[in-house]
C-alpha positions in Angstrom: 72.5 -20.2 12.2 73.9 -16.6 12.7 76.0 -17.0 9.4 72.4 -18.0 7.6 70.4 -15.3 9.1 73.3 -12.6 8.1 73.5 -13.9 4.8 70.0 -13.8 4.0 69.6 -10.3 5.2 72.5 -9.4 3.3 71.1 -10.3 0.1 67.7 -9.1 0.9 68.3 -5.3 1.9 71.0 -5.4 -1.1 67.2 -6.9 -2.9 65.2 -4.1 -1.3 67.8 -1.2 -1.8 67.9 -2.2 -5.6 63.9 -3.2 -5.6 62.6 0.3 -4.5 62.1 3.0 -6.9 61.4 0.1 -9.5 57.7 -0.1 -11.4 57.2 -3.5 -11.4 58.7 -6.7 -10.0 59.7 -7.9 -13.4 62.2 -4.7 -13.1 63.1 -6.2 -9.4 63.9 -9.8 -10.8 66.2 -8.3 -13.0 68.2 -6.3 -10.4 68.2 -9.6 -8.8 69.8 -11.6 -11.0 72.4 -9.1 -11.7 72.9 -8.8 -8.0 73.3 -12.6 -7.4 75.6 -11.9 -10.6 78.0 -9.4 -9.0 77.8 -11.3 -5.6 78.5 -15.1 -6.6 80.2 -14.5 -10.4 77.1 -17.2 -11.3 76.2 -16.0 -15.2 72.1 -15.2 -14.6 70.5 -15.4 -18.3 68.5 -19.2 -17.1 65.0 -19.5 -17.2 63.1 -19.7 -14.4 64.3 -23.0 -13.3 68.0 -22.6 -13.5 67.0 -19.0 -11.8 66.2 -21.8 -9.0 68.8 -23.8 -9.1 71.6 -21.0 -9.3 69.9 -19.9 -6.2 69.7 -23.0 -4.3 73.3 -23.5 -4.9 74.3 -20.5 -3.2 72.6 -21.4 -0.2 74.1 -24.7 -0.4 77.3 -23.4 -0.5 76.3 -20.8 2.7 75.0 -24.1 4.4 71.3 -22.8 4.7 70.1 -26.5 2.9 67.9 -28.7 5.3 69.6 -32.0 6.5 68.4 -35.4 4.5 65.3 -37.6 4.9 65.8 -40.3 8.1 67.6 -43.2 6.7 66.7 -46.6 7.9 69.5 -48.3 10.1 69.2 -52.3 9.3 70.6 -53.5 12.6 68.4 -52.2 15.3 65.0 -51.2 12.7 63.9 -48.7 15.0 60.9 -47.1 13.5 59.3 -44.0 14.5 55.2 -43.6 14.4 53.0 -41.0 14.8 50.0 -42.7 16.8 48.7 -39.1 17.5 49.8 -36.8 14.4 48.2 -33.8 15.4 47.6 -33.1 18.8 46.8 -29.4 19.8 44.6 -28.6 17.0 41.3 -28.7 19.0 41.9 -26.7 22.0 40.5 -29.6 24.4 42.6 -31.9 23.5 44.2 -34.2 26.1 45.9 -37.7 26.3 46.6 -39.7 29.3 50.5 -41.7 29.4 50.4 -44.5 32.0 52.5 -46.8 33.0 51.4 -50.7 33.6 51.0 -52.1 36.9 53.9 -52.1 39.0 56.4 -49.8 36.5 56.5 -45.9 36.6 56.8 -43.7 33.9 60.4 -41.6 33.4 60.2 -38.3 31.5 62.8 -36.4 30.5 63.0 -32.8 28.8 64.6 -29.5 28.8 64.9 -27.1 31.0 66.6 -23.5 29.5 70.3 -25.7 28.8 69.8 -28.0 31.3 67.9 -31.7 31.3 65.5 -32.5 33.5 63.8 -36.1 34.2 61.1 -36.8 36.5 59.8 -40.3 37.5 56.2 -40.9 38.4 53.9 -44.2 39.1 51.0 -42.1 38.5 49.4 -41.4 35.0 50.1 -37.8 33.7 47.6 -36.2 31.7 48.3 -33.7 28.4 46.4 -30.7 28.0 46.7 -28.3 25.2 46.8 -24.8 26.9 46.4 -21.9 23.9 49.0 -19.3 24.9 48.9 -15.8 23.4 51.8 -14.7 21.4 53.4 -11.3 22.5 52.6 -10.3 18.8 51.2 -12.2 15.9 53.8 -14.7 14.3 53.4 -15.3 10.5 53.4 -18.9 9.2 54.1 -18.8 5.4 54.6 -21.9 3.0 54.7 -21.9 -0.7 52.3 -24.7 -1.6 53.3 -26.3 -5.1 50.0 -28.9 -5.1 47.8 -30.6 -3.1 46.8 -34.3 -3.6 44.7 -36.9 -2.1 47.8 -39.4 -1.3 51.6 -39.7 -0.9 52.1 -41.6 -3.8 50.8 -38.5 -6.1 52.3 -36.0 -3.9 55.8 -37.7 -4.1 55.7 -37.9 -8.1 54.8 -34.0 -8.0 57.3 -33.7 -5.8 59.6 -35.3 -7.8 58.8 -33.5 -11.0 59.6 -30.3 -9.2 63.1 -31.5 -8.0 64.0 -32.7 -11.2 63.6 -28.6 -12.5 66.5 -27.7 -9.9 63.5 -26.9 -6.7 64.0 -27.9 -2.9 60.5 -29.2 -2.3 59.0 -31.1 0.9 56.4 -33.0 1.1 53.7 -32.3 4.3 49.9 -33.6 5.8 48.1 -30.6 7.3 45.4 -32.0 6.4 45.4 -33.4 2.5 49.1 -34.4 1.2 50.9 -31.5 -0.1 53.7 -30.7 -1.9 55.7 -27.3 -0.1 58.2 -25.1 -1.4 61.3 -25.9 1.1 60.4 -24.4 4.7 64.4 -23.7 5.1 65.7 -22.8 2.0 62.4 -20.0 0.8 62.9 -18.9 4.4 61.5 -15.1 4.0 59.1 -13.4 2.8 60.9 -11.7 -0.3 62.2 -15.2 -1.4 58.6 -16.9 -1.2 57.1 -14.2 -3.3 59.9 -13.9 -5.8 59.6 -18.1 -6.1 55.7 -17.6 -6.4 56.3 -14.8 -8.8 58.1 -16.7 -10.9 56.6 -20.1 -11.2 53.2 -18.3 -12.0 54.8 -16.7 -15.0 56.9 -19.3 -16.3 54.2 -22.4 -15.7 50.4 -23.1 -15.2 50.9 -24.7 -12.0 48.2 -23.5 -9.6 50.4 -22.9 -6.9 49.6 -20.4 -4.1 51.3 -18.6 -0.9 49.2 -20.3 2.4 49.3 -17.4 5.0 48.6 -17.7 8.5 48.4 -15.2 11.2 49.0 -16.8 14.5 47.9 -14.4 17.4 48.3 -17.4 20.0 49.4 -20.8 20.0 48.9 -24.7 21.1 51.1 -25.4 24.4 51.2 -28.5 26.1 50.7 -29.1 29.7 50.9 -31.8 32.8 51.3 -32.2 35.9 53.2 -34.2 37.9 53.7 -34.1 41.6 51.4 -31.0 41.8 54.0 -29.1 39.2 53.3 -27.9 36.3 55.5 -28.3 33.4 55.1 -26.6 29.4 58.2 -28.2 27.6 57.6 -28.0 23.8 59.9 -31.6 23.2 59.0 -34.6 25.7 60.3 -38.3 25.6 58.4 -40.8 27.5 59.8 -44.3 28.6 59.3 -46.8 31.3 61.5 -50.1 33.0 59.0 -52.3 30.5 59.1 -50.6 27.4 54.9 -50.1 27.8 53.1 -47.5 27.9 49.1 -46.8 27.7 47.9 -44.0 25.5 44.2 -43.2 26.2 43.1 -40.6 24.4 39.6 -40.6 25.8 38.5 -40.5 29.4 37.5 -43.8 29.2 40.4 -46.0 29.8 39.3 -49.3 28.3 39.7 -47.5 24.6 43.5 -46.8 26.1 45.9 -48.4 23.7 49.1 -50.3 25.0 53.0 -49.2 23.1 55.7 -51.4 23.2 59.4 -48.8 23.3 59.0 -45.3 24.2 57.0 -41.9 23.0 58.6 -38.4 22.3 56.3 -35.5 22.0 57.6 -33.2 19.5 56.7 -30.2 17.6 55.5 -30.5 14.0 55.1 -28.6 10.4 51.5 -27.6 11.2 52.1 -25.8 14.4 50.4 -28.6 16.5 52.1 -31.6 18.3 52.7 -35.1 17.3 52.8 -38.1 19.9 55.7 -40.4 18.1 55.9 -44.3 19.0 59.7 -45.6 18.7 59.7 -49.5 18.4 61.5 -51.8 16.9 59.8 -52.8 13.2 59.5 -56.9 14.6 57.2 -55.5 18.1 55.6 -52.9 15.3 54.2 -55.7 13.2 52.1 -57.1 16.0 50.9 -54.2 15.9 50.0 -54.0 12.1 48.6 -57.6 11.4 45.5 -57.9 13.6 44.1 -54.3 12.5 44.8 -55.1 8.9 43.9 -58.4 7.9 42.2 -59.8 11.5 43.9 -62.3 13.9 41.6 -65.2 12.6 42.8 -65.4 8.8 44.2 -68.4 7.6 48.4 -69.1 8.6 49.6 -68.8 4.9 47.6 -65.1 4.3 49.2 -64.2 7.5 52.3 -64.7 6.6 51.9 -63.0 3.4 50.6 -59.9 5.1 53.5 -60.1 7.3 55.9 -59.8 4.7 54.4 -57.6 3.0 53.9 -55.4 6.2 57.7 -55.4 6.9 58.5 -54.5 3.3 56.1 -51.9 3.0 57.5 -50.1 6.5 61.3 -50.1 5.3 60.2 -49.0 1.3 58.4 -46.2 3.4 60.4 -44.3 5.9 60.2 -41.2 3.9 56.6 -40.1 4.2 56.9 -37.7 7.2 60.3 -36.1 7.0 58.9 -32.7 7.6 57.8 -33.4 10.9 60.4 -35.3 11.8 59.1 -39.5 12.2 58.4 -41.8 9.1 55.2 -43.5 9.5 51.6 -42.7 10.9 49.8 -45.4 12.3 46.2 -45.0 9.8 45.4 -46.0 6.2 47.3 -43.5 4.9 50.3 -46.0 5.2 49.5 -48.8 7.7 47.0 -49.3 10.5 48.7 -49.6 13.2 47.0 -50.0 16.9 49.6 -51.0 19.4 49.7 -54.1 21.5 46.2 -54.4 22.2 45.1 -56.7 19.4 48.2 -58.9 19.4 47.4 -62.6 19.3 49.0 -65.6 19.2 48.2 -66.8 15.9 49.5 -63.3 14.5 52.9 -63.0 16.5 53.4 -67.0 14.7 53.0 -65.9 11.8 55.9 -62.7 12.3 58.2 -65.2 13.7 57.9 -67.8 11.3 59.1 -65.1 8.5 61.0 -62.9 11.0 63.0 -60.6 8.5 61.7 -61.5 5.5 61.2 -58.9 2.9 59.3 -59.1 -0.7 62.0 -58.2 -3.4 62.5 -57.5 -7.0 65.8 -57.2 -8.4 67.3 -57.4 -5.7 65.1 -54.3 -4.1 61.9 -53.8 -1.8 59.3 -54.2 -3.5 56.7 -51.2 -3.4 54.3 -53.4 -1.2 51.1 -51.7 -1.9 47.8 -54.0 -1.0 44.4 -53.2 -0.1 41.0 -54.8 1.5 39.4 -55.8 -1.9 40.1 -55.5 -5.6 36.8 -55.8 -6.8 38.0 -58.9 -9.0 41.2 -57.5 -10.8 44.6 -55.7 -9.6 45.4 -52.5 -11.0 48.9 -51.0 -12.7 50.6 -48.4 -10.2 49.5 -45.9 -12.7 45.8 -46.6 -12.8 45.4 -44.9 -9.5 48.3 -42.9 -8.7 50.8 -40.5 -11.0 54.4 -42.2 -11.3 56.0 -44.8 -13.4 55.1 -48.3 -12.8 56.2 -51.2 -11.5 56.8 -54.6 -13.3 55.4 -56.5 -10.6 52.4 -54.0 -10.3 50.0 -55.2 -13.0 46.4 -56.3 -13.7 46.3 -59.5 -12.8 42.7 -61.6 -12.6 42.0 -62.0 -8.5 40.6 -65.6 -8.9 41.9 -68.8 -8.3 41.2 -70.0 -12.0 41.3 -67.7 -15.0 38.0 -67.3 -16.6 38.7 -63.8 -17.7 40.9 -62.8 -20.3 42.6 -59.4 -19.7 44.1 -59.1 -23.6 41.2 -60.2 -25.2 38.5 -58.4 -22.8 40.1 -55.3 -22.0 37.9 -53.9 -18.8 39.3 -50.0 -20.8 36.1 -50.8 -23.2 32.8 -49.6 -21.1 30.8 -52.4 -22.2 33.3 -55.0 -20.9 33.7 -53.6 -17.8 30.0 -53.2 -17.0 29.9 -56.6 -17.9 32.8 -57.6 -15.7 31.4 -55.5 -12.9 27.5 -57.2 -12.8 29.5 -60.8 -13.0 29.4 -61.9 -9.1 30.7 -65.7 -9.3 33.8 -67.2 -9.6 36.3 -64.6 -7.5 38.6 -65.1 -4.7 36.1 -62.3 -3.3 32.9 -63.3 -4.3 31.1 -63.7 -0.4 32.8 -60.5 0.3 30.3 -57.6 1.1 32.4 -54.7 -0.3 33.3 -56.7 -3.4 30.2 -55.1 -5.1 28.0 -51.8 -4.2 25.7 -49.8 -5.4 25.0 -46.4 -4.2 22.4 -44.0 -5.2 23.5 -40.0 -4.2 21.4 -37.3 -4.6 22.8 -34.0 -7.0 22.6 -31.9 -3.9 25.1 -33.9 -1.8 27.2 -34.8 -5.1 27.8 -31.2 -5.2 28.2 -30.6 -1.6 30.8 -33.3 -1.9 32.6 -31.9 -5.1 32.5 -28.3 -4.2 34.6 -29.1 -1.0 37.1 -30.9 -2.8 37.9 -28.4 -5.2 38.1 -25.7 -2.0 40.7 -28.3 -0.4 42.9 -27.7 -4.1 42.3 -24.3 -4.1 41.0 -24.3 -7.6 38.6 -22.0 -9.2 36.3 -24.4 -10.3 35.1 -24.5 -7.1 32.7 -21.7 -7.7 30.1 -23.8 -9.8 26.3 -24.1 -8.4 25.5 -26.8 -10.2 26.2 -30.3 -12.0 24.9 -30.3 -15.4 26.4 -33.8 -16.3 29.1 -36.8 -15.1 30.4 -38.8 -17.7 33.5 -41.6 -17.1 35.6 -40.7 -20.3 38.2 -43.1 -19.9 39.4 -46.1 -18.1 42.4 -48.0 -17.7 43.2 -51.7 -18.8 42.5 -53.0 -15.5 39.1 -50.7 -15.9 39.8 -48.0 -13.2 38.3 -44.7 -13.5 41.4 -42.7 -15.2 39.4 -39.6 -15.8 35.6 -38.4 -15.2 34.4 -35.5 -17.0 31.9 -33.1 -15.1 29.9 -30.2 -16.3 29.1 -27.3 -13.9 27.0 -24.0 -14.8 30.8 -22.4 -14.6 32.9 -24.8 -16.5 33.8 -28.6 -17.4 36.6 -29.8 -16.2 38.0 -33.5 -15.9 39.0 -35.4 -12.5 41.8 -38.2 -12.2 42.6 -41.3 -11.0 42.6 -41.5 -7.2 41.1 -37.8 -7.0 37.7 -39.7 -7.9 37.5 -40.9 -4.6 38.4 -38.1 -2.8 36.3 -35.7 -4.7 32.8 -38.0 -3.8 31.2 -39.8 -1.2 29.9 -42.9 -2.1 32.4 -45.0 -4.2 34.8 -47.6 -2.7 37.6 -47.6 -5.6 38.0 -46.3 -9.1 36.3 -49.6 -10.1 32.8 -47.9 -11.2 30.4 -46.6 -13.6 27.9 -44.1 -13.1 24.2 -43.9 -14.4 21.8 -40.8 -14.2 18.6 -40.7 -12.2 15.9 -39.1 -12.4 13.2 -40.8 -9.6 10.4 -39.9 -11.8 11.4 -36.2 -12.7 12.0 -34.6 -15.9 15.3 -32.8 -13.9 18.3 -34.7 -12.7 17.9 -36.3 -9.4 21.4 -37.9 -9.0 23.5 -40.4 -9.9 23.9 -44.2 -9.3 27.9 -45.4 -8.3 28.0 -49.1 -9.4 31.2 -50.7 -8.4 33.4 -53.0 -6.5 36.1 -53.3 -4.2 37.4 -51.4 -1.4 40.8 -49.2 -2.0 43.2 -48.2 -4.4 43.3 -52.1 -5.7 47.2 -52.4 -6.4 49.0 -55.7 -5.2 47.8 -57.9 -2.9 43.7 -57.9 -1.7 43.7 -59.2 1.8 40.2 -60.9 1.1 41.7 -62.3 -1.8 45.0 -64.2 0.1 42.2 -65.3 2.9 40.6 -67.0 -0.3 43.5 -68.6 -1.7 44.9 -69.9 1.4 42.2 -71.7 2.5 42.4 -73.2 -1.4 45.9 -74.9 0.1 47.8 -72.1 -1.3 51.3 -71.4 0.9 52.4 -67.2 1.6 55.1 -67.8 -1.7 52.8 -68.8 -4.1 50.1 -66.0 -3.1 52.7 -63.5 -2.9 54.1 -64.6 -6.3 50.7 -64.7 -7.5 49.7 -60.6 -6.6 53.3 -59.6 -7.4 54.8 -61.6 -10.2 58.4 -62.2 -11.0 59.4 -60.9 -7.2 61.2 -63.0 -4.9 61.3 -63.5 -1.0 64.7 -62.3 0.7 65.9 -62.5 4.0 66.7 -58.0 4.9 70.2 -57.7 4.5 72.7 -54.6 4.2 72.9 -55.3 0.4 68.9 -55.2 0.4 67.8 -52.1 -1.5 65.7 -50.1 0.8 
């Protein structure tokens, strides 16, 4: 650490020594270069990108690179979740640990160099306590993009990786993409990177500056003590521990393994739930497809579920776990909803994994389709996946994709007003029809464009919508809108995060006007809920209870895959 922080400040007072006296920072990225030059023998006439690469490999070579991503160990499958992702960002927030009847709960954390652990039968409650900072700390991150899921952010990610950057992908809030915390560790280097990805691309990428003048601690009590240690691991004789995060404890939910508090990216707290991935799934099937669907969709879901946790251990590498425990990868509630008929259905197909080539799959599935699967690239930015494609979600094919492409408006409105004949067709979410008024369209779009920072977000008002074009499965692939200030074109998945009222990408729009000569709103006529990709729980609840067994539904959502049992020569 020393040699990083002396190295740094080397280069940047040799930056600023060179810098002042200079006119503009074009002149400064010049002395730079020849600096770097001088210092490292590393010929500087690159573009911008190389300019990056040249000067990530100096800090590679002065060690100041971030370790890699957590990497899944096959024999134990210890997973780490964040039940509670954020906690500290409301100064009232509080959790309860307790331990179940007749066990006690054993903490452990540090003290200055030394480790302390207490032991208590009694529940211990965490309060965030705002301290004030002796002076105001600055939090800086480059942010390179901000996007409504992972799947976008981690293709923008990888664009930028590919041009020689160190990039991480974070969750403050929406997904983003972040210039690396530990390699653009100052100020001068930030502004220098910002400086020179604004000139050399159209990327709207911006500097996010916070000043902090105080900051989230958390406290408890135990034994009439108080303690403030910023890292805290939890674990009992059981391996069970409540989490209530209300004062009410019948909404307490019950942990199998143990719980670390731990600092995170966004200068809050995360509650993290180790367990292995087997006791994980019994958390995962009841709150995702329900403890009473038939055995065979069950079994689907579970292997599907298991895949989808080891193809996903990436997600939250800046703050240190791999999984949260919401829709944004899978719902996860604890051992409260276990049941028998679930925990059957994770035994019967303990360690089975969905594979293609050999690999895990990318196990993507969602509540309802709406009557058709999707590509990967219908909703998300990324190559696709051969075992990701449109596929018809009914048990007889009545609809043919080639011939009746659902990309041609008038074939998809026809598709969409069909209600017979689908594995989903007594589902209540497998069509809608919502009618939003122009003031809350706009209430609704303006704050989405704040969230990207972009400077469309300055309109007043909606002139016109328009879908402008579809995919092959007939998701929304871009919407055109007019403002007063400009038109500019939304895509894929950021449909649904830029309005209210649709379900999916699977919708068409019509004007209304209630009776007025002026634009009222719009009608959003669709179907399904969620992105639409693989597997539609509602779908495999169908089909099994047509007879079907968890192979042939799986092979049937994800075609030419295979079912393996996880090995060490499974590609994770």
């Amino acid at each position: 650490m020393r040699q990083k922080n002396r190295a740094t400040k080397q280069l940047e007072n040799q930056l600023q020594r060179r810098i002042n006296g200079q006119k503009t920072l074009d002149d400064s990225l010049s002395l730079f270069y020849e600096t770097l030059r001088e210092r490292y023998q590393v010929a500087m006439k690159f573009s911008f990108w190389r300019f990056s690469h040249t000067v990530l490999t100096i800090f590679c070579l002065l060690g100041l690179t971030a370790a890699s991503g957590p990497e899944s160990n096959i024999q134990d499958r210890e997973l780490k979740i964040g039940i509670v992702q954020r906690f500290g960002d409301k100064p009232t927030a509080k959790l309860e640990l307790e331990p179940t009847k007749g066990d006690r709960l054993e903490l452990k954390f540090q003290v200055g160099n030394k480790q302390q652990i207490l032991f208590t039968k009694n529940p211990v409650k965490l309060e965030t306590v705002m301290q004030a900072l002796p002076q105001s700390a600055v939090e800086e991150v480059v942010v390179l993009g901000t996007y409504r899921t992972f799947e976008t952010a981690e293709d923008s990610a990888n664009k930028w990786r590919s041009q020689g950057m160190k990039v991480e992908i974070a969750q403050p809030e929406r997904w983003q993409v972040w210039a690396k915390r530990d390699v653009y560790s100052t100020p001068l280097l930030r502004r220098l990177l910002l400086h020179n990805i604004q000139a050399s691309t159209k990327e709207k990428v911006y500097l996010d500056t916070k000043i902090r003048k105080q900051v989230p601690r958390v406290s408890w009590v135990v034994d009439g003590k108080r303690y403030s240690p910023n890292d805290l691991e939890i674990s009992t004789d059981k391996n069970l521990i409540r989490v209530n995060k209300t004062e009410k404890q019948e909404f307490g939910r019950l942990y199998a393994g143990r719980l670390n508090l731990q600092p995170n990216a966004y200068g809050t707290y995360t509650l993290v739930n180790q367990v292995p991935l087997e006791t994980y799934l019994r958390g995962v099937l009841p709150y995702e497809i329900g403890t009473d669907a038939p055995t065979a969709s069950l079994e689907a879901q579970a292997i599907l579920a298991r895949t989808y946790a080891l193809r996903n251990l990436r997600r939250f590498a800046a703050d240190n776990y791999q999984l949260c425990a919401d829709t944004h990868c899978q719902v996860y509630g604890g051992l409260n909803g276990a049941a028998a008929k679930t925990d059957r259905a994770i035994a019967s197909t303990s360690g089975q994994v969905l594979t293609y080539k050999n690999e895990l799959v990318d196990a993507l599935y969602s509540s309802t389709t709406g009557g058709v699967t999707a590509f990967f690239s219908d909703v998300w930015n990324g190559d696709d996946r051969p075992y990701l494609r449109p596929v018809l979600d009914a048990a007889t094919n009545f609809w043919n994709l080639s011939k009746q492409s659902l990309a041609d408006e008038k074939n998809f409105q026809k598709f969409i007003n069909r209600q017979q004949g689908f594995n989903e067709s007594k589902w209540d979410m497998f069509r809608w029809h919502k009618e939003t008024s122009l003031k809350d369209i706009t209430k609704d779009l303006q704050k989405f464009l704040q969230v990207k920072n972009s400077p469309d977000a300055k309109f007043q008002t909606i002139q016109a919508m328009a879908v402008v074009k579809r995919s092959h499965s007939g998701r929304i692939l871009e919407l055109a809108v007019k403002t007063d200030r400009s038109t500019f074109v939304l895509h894929k998945d950021e449909v649904r995060s830029a309005f209210a009222a649709p379900k999916s990408t699977l919708f068409y729009i019509e004007p209304l006007n209630k009776g007025k000569s002026e634009l009222w709103g719009y009608a959003f006529i669709g179907g399904g809920l969620g992105h639409g990709v693989g597997l539609s729980q509602t779908g495999a609840q169908n089909l099994a209870k047509l007879g079907w067994s968890s192979p042939k539904i799986l092979q049937f959502y994800y075609p030419g895959t295979q079912i393996q049992i996880l090995s060490k020569e499974t590609k994770l």
